[in-house]
C-alpha positions, -999 to 999 in steps of 0.1 A, spaced: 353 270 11 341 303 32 315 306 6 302 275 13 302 278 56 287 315 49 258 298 27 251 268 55 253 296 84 228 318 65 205 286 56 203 278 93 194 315 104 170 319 79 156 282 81 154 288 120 138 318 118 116 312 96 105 276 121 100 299 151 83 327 134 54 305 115 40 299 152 43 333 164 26 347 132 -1 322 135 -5 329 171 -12 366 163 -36 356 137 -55 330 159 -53 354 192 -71 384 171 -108 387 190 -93 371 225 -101 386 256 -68 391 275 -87 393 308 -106 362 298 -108 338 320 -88 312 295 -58 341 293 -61 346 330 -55 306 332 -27 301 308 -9 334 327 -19 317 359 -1 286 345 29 299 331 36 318 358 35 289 385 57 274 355 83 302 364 80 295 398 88 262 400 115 264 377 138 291 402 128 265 432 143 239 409 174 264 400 174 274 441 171 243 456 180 216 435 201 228 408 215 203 381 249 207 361 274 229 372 252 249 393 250 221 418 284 228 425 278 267 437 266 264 475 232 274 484 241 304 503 257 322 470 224 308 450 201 325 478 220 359 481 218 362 442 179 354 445 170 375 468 193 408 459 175 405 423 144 403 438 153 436 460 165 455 430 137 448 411 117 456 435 135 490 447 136 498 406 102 502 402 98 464 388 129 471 362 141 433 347 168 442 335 181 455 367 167 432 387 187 404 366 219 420 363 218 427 402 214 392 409 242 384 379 261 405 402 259 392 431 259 354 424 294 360 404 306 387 435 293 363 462 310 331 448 340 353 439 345 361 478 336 328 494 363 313 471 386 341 481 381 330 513 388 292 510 
């Protein structure tokens, strides 16, 4: 029996890997000779970045799931303390993400304390 879950686990890993990494692989190969400061690659970077955009105005303002159930206030102070530390951290992600992660769990943490 374990041999059996340990071969299905491995066939997903390696059968999901192996979906995600034909694209990437071909996307090397086809990319080779592209102009990163094209003006197609300065489009699609335009693009996915107003993509990113949108999606934290969706996550800030109109949040679905359980998220919709954290006040705006709690959402906001997260937001803009990640921004600030990424900012003050010489444009550091990580730190920038785990401020925010910080704050959202240390901002809803008192406001329920205080309730």
């Amino acid at each position: 029996m374990q041999d059996s879950a340990f071969a299905l686990w491995l066939t997903l890993a390696v059968a999901g890997t192996a979906a995600n990494e034909i694209w990437r692989i071909s996307g090397v190969w086809l990319s080779r000779g592209v102009d990163p400061e094209g003006p197609l690659m300065l489009w699609v970077r335009d693009i996915s970045t107003a993509l990113v955009a949108a999606l934290v105005a969706r996550l800030l303002l109109q949040p679905l799931g359980s998220l919709a159930s954290i006040t705006a206030g709690v959402r906001f102070i997260a937001f803009i303390t990640g921004i600030a530390a990424y900012l003050l951290s010489r444009r550091s992600l990580a730190i920038g993400l785990a401020s925010a992660e910080i704050a959202f769990f240390a901002a809803h943490w008192s406001l329920e304390e205080l309730r």
